[in-house]
Each structure stands twice: as C-alpha cells, then as structure tokens.
N, C-alpha and C positions, 0 to 999 in steps of 0.2 A: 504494500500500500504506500502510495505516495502523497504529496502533497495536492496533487491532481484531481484526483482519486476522492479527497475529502471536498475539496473545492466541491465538485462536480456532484458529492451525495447534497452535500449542504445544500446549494442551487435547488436540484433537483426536489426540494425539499422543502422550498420556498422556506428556508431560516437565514435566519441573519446569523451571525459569527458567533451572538450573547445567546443566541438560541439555543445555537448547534453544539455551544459547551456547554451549556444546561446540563441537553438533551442527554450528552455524552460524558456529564460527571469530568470536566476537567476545566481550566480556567479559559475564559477568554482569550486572555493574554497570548496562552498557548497555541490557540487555534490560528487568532492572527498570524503569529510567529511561523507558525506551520503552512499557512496560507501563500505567503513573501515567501519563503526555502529559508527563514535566519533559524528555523529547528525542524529536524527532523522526526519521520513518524517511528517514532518507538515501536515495539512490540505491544507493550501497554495500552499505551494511545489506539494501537490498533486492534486489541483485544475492546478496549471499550465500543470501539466503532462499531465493530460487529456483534455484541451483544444489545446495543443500545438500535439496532437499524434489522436485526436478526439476519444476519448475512453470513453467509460458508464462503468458505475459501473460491470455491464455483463460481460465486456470484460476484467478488470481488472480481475475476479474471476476468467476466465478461461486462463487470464496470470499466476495468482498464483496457480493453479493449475499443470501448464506447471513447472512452478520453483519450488512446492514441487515435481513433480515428476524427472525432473532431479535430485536434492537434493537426493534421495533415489535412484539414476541409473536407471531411466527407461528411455527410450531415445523418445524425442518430436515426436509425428506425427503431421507433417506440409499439 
C-alpha cells in the first residue's frame, strides 16, 4: 500500500483527510504527511486501513491497479 493507494480510498470515499483519520484511528497529521510522501505507509497504518474499509490483500491489488492506471490516463471502470 502506498500513498496513492490511500489518497484514492479516501476520494473514493468522499472524506476529507480529519475524516479518513477518524475513520482509521490515527492522526491527521499522519495522513496529510502520508498524502505529500514526507511519511510512509507503515504496516500499521496499513493494517488499520484495511480493517477500518474491510479490505484483503485482493482488493488492495486491484485498488493499485485502478491508481496505476489512472497515473498513466486511463480512466477507472466502476
């Protein structure tokens, strides 16, 4: 999981940054920070993401998936 990766659940998710650390039991601070690349996503961090969004490792690959291909212009089928 990257920084991408959370960007793009959050969006998706219609929360703002104070939400999505709520949502995800860790600071703001953090998320912003994670958002820029000035931190990276821990194991932790990523353990809470997918407890808090109910997501398997499956789903995660086929979110990074979705964010490299945006990344390169190809537009998401939902």
């Amino acid at each position: 999981m990257n920084k991408d990766i959370i960007k793009y659940l959050r969006r998706s998710y219609n929360l703002n940054q104070r939400e999505f650390a709520k949502l995800v039991d860790v600071s703001f601070a953090l998320i912003a920070l994670v958002e820029v690349g000035k931190r990276r996503v821990t194991a932790n961090l990523e353990s809470k993401v997918k407890d808090a969004f109910d997501l398997d490792d499956h789903q995660i690959q086929s979110i990074s998936a979705i964010v490299k291909g945006i990344s390169e212009g190809v537009p998401p089928f939902f």
